[in-house]
C-alpha positions as CSV (number, residue, x, y, z in Angstrom):
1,X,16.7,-29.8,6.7
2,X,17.0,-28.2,3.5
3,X,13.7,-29.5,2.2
4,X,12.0,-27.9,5.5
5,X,13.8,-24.8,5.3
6,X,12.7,-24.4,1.5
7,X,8.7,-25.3,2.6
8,X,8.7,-22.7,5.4
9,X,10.0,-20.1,3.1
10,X,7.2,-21.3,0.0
11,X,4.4,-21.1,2.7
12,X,5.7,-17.4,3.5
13,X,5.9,-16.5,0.4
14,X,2.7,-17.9,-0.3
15,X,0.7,-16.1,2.4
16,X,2.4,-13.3,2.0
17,X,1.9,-12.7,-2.0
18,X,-2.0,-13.5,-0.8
19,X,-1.7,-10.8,1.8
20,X,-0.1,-8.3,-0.7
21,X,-2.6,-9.0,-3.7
22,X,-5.4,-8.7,-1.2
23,X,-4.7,-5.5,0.3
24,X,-3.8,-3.4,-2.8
25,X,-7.3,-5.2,-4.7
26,X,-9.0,-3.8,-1.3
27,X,-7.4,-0.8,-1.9
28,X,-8.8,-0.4,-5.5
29,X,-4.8,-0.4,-6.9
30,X,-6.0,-3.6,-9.1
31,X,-3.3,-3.0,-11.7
32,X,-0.8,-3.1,-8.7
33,X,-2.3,-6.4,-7.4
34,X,-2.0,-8.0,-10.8
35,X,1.8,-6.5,-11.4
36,X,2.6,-8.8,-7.6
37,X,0.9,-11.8,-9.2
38,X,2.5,-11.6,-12.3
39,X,6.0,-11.3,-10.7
40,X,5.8,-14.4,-8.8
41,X,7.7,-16.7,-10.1
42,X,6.0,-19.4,-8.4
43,X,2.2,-19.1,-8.0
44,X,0.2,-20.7,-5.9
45,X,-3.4,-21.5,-5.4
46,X,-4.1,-18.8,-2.7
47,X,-2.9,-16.1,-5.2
48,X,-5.3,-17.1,-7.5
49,X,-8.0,-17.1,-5.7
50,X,-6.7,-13.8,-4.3
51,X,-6.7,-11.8,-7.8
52,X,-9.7,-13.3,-8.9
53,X,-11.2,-11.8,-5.6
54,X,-10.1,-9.1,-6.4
55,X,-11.0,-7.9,-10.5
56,X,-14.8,-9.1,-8.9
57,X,-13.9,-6.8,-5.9
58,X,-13.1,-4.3,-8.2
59,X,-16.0,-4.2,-10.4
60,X,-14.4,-6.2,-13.2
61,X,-16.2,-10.1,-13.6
62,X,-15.2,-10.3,-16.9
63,X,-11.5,-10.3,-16.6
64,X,-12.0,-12.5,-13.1
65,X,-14.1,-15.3,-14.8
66,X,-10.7,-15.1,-17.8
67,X,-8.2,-15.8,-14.7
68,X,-10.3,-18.2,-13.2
69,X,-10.7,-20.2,-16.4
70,X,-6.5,-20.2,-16.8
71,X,-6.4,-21.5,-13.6
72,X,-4.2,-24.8,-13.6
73,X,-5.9,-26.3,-10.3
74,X,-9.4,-25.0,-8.3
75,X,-10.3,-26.0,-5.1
76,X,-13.4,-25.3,-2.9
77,X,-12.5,-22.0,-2.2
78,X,-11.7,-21.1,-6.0
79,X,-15.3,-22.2,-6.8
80,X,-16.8,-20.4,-3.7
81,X,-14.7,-17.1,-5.0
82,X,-16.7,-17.3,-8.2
83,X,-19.9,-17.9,-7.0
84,X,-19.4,-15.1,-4.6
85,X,-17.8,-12.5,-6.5
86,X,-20.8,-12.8,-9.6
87,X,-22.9,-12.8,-6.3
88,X,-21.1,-9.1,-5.5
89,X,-21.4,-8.2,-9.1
90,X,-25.4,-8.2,-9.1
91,X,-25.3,-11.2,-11.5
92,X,-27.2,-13.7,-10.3
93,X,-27.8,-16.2,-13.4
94,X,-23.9,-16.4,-14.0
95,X,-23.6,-17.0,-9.9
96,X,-26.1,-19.8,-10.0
97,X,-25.1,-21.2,-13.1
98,X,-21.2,-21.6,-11.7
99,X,-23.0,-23.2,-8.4
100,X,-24.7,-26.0,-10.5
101,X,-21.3,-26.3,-12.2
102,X,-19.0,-26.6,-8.8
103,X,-17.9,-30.2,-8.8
104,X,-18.6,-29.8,-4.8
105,X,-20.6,-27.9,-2.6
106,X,-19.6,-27.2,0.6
107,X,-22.6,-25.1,3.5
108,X,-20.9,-21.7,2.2
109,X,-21.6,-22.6,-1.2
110,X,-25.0,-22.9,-0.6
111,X,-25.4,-20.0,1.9
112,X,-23.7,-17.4,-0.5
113,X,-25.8,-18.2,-3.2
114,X,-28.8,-18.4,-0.8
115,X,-27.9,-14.9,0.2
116,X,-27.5,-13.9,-3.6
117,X,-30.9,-14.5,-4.6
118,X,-32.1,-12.6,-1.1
119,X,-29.7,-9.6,-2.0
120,X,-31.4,-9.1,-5.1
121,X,-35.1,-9.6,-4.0
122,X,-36.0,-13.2,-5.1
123,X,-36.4,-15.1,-1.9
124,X,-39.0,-18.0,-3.2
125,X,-35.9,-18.7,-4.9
126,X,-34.0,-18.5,-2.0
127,X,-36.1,-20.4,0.2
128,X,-36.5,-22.9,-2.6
129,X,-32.8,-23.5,-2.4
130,X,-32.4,-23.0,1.4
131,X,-35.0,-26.0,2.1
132,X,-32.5,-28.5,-0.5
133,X,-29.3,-27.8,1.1
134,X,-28.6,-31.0,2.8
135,X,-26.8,-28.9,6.0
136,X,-26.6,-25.5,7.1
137,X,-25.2,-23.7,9.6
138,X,-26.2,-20.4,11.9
139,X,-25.5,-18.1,8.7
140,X,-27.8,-19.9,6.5
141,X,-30.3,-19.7,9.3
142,X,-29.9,-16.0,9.2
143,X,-29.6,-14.9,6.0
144,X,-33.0,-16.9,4.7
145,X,-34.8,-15.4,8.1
146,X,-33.6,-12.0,7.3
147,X,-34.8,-12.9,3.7
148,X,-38.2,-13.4,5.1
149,X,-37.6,-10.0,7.3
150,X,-37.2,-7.9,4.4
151,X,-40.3,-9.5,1.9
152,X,-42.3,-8.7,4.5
153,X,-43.4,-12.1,5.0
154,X,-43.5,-12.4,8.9
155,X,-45.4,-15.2,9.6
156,X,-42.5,-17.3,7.6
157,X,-40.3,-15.9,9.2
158,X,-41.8,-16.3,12.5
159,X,-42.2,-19.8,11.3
160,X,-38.6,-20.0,10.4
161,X,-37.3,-18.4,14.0
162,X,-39.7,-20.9,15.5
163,X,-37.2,-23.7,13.9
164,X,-33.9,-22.1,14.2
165,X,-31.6,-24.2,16.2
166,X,-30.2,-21.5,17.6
167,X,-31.7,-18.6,18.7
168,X,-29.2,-15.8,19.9
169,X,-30.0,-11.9,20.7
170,X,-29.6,-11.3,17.1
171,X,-32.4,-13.3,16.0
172,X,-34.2,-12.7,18.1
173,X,-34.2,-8.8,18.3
174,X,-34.4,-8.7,14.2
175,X,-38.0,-11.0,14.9
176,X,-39.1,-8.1,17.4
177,X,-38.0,-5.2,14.7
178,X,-40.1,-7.2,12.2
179,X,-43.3,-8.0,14.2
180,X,-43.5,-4.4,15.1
181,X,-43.2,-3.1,11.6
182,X,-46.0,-5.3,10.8
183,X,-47.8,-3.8,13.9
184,X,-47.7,-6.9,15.9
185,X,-46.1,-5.3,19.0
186,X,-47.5,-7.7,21.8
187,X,-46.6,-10.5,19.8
188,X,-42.8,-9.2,19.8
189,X,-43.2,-8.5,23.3
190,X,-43.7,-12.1,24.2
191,X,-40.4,-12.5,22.3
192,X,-39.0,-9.4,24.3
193,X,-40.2,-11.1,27.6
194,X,-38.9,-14.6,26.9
195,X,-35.6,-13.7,26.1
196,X,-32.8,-15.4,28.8
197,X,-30.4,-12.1,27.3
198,X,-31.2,-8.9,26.2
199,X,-28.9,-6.5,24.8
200,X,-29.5,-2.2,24.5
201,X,-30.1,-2.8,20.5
202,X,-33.0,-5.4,22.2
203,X,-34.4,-2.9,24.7
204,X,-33.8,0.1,21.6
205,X,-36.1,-2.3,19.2
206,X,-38.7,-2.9,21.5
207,X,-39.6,0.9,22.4
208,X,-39.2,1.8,18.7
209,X,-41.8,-0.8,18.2
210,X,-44.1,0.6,20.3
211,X,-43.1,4.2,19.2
212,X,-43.8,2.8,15.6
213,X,-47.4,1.8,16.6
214,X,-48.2,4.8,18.2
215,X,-48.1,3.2,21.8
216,X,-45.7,6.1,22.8
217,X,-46.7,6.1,27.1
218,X,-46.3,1.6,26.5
219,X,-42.9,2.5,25.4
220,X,-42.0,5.1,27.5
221,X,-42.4,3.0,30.5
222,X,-40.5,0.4,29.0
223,X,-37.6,3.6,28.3
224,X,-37.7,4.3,32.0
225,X,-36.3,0.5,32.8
226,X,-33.8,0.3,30.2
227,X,-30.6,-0.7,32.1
228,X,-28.6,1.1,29.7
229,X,-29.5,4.3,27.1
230,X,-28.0,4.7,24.3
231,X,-28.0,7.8,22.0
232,X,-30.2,5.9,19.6
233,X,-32.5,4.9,22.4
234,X,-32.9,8.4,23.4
235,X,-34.0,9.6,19.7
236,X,-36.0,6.6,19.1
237,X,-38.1,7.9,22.3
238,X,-38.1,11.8,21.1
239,X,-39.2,10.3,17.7
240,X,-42.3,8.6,19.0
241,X,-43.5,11.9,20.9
242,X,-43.0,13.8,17.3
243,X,-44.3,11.5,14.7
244,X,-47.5,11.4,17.5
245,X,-48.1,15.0,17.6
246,X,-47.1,15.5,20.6
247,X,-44.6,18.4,20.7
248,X,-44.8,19.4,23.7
249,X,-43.7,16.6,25.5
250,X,-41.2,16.0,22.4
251,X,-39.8,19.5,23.6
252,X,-39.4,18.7,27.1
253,X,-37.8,15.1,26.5
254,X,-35.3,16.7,24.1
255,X,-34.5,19.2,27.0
256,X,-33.9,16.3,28.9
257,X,-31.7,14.4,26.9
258,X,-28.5,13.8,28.2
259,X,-26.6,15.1,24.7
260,X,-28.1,17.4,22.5
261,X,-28.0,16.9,19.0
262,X,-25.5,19.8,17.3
263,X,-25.1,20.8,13.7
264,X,-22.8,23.3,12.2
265,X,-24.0,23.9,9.1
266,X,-22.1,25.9,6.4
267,X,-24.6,27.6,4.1
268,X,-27.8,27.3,2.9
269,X,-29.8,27.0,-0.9
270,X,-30.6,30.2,-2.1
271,X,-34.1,28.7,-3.0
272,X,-36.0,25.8,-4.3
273,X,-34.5,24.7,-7.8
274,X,-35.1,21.1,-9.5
275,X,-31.9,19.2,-8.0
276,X,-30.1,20.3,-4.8
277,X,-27.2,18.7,-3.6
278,X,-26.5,18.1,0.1
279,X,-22.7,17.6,1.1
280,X,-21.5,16.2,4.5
281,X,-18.1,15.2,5.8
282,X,-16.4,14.2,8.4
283,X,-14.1,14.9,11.1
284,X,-10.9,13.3,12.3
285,X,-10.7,10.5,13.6
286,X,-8.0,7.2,14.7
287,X,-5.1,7.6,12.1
288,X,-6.7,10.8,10.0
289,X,-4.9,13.6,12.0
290,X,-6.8,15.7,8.6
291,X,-9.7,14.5,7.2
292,X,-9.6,16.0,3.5
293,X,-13.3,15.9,3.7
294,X,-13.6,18.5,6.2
295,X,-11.7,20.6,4.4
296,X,-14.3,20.1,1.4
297,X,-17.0,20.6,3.1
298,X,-15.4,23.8,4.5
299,X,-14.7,25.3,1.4
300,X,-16.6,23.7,-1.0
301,X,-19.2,27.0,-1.1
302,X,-15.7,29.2,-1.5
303,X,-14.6,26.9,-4.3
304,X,-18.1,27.1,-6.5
305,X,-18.1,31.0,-6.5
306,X,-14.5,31.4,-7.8
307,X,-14.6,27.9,-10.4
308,X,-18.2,28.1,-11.4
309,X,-19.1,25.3,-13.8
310,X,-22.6,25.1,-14.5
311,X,-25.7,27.3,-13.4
312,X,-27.7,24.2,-13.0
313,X,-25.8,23.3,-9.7
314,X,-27.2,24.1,-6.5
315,X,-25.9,23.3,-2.8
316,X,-28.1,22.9,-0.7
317,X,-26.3,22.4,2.7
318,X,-22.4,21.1,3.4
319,X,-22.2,20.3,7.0
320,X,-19.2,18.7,9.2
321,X,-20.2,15.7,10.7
322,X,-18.7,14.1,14.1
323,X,-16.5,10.7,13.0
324,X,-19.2,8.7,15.1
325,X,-21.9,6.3,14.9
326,X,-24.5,5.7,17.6
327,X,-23.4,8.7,19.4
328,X,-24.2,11.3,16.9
329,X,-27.1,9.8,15.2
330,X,-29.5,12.5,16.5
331,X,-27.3,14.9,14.9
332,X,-27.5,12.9,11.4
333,X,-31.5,12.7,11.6
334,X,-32.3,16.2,12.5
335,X,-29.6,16.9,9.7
336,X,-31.3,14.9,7.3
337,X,-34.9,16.1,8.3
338,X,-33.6,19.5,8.1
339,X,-33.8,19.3,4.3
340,X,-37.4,18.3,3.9
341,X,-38.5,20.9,6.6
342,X,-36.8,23.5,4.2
343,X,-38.8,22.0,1.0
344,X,-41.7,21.6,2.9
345,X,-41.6,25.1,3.8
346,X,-40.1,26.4,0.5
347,X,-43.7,24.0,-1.1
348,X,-40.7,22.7,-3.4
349,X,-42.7,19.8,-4.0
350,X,-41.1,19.1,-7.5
351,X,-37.9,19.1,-6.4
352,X,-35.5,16.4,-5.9
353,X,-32.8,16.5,-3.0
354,X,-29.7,14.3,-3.0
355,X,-27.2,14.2,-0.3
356,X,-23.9,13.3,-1.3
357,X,-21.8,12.2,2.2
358,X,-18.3,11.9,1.4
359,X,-15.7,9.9,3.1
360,X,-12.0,9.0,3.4
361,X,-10.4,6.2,2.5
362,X,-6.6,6.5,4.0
363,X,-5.2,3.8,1.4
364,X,-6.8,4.5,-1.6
365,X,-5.3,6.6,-4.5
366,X,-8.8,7.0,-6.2
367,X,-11.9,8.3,-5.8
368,X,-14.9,5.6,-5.3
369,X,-18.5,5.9,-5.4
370,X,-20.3,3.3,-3.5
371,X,-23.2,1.2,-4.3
372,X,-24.6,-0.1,-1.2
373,X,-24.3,-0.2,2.8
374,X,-25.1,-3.3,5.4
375,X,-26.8,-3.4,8.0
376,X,-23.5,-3.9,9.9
377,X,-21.7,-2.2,12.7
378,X,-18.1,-4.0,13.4
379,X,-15.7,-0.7,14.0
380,X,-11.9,-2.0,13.7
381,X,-11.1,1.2,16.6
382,X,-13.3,3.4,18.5
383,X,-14.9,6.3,17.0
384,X,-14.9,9.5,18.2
385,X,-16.9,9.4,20.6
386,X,-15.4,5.9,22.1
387,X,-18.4,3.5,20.7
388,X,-16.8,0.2,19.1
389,X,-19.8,-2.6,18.0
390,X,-18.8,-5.8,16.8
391,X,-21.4,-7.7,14.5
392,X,-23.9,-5.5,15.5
393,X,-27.4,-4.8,13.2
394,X,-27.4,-0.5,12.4
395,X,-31.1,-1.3,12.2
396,X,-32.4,-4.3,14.0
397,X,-36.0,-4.0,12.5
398,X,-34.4,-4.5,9.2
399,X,-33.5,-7.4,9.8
400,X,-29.4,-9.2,10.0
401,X,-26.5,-7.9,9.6
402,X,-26.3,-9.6,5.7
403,X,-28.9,-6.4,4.8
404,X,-28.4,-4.6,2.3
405,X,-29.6,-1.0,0.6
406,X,-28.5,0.1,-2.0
407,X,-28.4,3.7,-3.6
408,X,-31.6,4.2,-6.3
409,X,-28.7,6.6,-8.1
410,X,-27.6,5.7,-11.5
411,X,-23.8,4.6,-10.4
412,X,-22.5,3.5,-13.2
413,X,-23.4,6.7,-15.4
414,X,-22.4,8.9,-13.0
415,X,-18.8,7.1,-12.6
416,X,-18.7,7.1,-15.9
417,X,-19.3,10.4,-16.8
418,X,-16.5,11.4,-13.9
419,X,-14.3,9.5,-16.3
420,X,-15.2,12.0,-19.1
421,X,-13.9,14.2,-17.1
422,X,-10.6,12.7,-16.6
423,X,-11.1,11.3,-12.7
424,X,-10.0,7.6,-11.7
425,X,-13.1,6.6,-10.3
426,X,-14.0,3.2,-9.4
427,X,-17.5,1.8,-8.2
428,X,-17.7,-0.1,-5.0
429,X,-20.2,-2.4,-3.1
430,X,-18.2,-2.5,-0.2
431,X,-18.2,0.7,2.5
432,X,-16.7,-0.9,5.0
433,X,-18.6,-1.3,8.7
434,X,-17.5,1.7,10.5
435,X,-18.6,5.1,10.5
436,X,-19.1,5.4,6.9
437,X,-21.1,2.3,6.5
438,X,-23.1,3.2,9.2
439,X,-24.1,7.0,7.9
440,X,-24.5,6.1,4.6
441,X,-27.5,3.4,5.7
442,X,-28.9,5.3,7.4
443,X,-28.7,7.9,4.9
444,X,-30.2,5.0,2.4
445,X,-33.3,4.2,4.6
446,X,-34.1,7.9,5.3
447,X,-34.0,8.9,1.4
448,X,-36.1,5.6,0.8
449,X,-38.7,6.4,3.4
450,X,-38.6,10.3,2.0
451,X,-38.3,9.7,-1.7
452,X,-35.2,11.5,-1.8
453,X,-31.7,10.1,-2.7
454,X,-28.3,8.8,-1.0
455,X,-25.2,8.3,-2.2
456,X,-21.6,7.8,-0.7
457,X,-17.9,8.8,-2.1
458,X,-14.7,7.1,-0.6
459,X,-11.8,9.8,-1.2
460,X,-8.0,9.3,-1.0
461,X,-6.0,11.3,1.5
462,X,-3.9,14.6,0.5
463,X,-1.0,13.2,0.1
464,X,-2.4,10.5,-2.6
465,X,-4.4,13.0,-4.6
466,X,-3.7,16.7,-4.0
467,X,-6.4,19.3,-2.4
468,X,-6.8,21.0,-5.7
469,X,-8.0,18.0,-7.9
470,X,-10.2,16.7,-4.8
471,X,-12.3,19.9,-5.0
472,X,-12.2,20.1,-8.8
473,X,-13.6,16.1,-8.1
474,X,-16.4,17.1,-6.3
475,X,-17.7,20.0,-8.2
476,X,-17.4,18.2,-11.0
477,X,-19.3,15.3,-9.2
478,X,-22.1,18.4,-8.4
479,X,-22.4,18.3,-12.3
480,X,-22.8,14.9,-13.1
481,X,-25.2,14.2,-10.5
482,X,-27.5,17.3,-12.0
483,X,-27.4,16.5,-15.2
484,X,-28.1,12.6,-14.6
485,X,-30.7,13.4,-12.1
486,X,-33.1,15.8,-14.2
């Protein structure tokens, strides 16, 4: 009984150190995860994987490829870890070299390093590897199809849909989003027709499609027997009438719409200038009774006047956003557009424009500068506006939910030069999938199809790091981003 008692209480502690290091890596308190390994007295194999999760999480592959070479036993996992977090770390030699290195390879082996080489652009190298793997399972399928989705190369990937054992709404709504991009819209309406189940992204991706290809009255009818509307439906529709010319109808379906987009903007730019700097934040939401970033955004223009830095920075616009995806995606478009109306106008053709949209993190006790968003909607609670996806694509013509853009700003510089400054900054590649995630790629895919540029900033709560040094962050952040961006 003893000898039971003692392996129930080993397997606790087990999960439970795994738990602990987990969390605080996830939570960018890496020194904190690696004080809870060291104290263990006895460590198992879980909590090495765990920490060397997390230095990779974290931005640090050097130090995780020293733990994992202390390591005393490996299994599967350990090995998938590595290849994974090098995979995260945008280092795809030292990934594939630890992959031909792995003593075994299970499927995920070979579908993260499959998704690697996609992540960074080199699908004949994906594909090469895809077609050796001796099984694969639906995520292999859909991370080489999305691989085709995003080289623009359609007719493999029609090819490769063609063979997929499995073909679920998914797949088959990213096939329609890339068919139409390629202007192939009756060819993703045989898809569109054939399809057993159809979800609203489906219907969404099929009238964008013909919006895209300047079929607007095709995709209205199809609009009129949608058997569900979305927000995003709705805007994809008054999009089609605008990017045709034809206003007037754009003006009478945007009186119709059942919720019209609203914007409270702050202030404006006092005129063109060679960098201006767009802030958003966000509202409340589940669990954030106050949203520091609101309070930036507030009083960020307030701030500026009285602690004026540099003479180089200009704001251009700081502007509240709803804590919502779907629901308020008008709002983020015409908020967006908003800026290159104003340059247009302003014939500030030289200029560049940056949005900066900052964010809360409720458990983190420093500030963090993403790198990249997916093309991934799984909220862990409703947002604001009582929307809640699971698994779903933000943008099914880009393809699945493994999609990735990434931020054409210089990340590291400017994290470094934060640190200059005396900030804790770390950099991330990981925004989550809620509301955050699903701003910032849209954000991404409107500054790529605009040339202008994105980025994202996770900030503690209050109580972690005080008002004061939040606002001295972000103005300093305003600096950085000017001087790196000239």
């Amino acid at each position: 009984m003893k000898r039971v008692h003692l392996l129930l209480h080993r397997t606790y502690c087990t999960v439970n150190s795994s738990y602990q290091i987990s969390r605080l890596s996830k939570l960018g308190q890496i020194n904190e995860a690696r004080k809870c390994f060291d104290s263990l007295p006895f460590k198992p194999i879980g909590s090495w994987n765990s920490i060397v999760s997390g230095y990779f999480s974290n931005g640090m592959p050097k130090e995780a490829r020293h733990l994992f070479d202390e390591m005393p036993e490996r299994n599967i996992v350990s090995w998938n870890g590595l290849v994974s977090g090098y995979i995260k770390n945008g280092m795809i030699e030292e990934a594939r070299e630890a992959f031909e290195t792995m003593p075994e390879r299970n499927v995920v082996s070979w579908t993260a390093m499959v998704k690697g080489y996609v992540q960074e652009g080199m699908v004949g190298e994906a594909e090469t590897l895809f077609w050796r793997m001796p099984e694969r399972n639906e995520v292999s399928w859909t991370v080489m199809f999305g691989g085709f989705i995003e080289d623009k190369r359609v007719d493999d990937a029609r090819r490769l849909y063609d063979m997929m054992p499995v073909k679920d709404v998914v797949a088959s709504t990213n096939m329609i989003g890339g068919l139409c991009k390629e202007g192939r819209v009756d060819e993703a309406r045989g898809i569109f027709d054939g399809m057993r189940d159809r979800n609203v992204i489906t219907w969404t991706s099929m009238v964008t499609g013909y919006c895209q290809n300047n079929r607007v009255d095709v995709a209205r009818k199809l609009f009129e027997v949608m058997p569900e509307k979305t927000e995003v439906s709705w805007t994809s529709m008054l999009l089609g009438y605008t990017l045709s010319g034809r206003m007037e109808e754009a003006e009478e379906f945007f009186e119709a719409m059942p919720v019209k987009p609203v914007i409270v903007e702050v202030m404006g730019s006092e005129g063109p200038t060679a960098v201006t700097i767009n802030i958003t934040g966000f509202k409340k939401f589940h669990g954030v009774a106050e949203n520091p970033t609101e309070k930036m955004a507030n009083n960020l223009k307030e701030y500026l006047a009285k602690n004026t830095q540099s003479k180089d920075v200009v704001l251009g616009s700081c502007t509240v956003l709803e804590t919502a995806g779907q629901g308020a995606l008008a709002s983020l478009y015409q908020l967006l557009q908003s800026a290159i109306n104003k340059k247009e106008s302003e014939s500030a053709t030289c200029g560049k424009t940056i949005w900066v949209h900052f964010g809360v993190n409720s458990g983190a006790t420093k500030f963090a500068i993403e790198q990249q968003a997916v093309n991934e909607a799984t909220f862990r609670c409703p947002d604001e506006l009582g929307w809640k996806p699971q698994h779903l694509p933000i943008v099914p013509s880009d393809g699945p939910i493994s999609t990735v853009r990434k931020t054409t700003l210089p990340v590291e510089e400017i994290t470094k030069g934060l640190e200059k400054k005396g900030f804790e900054v770390i950099t991330s590649d990981d925004a989550g999938r809620f509301v955050c995630n699903y701003v910032y790629y849209h954000s991404l895919r409107f500054a790529e199809q605009n040339k202008t540029y994105s980025l994202f900033v996770h900030v503690p709560l209050f109580v972690a790091v005080d008002e004061e040094t939040q606002m001295k962050f972000t103005a300093s952040l305003l600096e950085v981003l000017t001087s790196v961006c000239k």
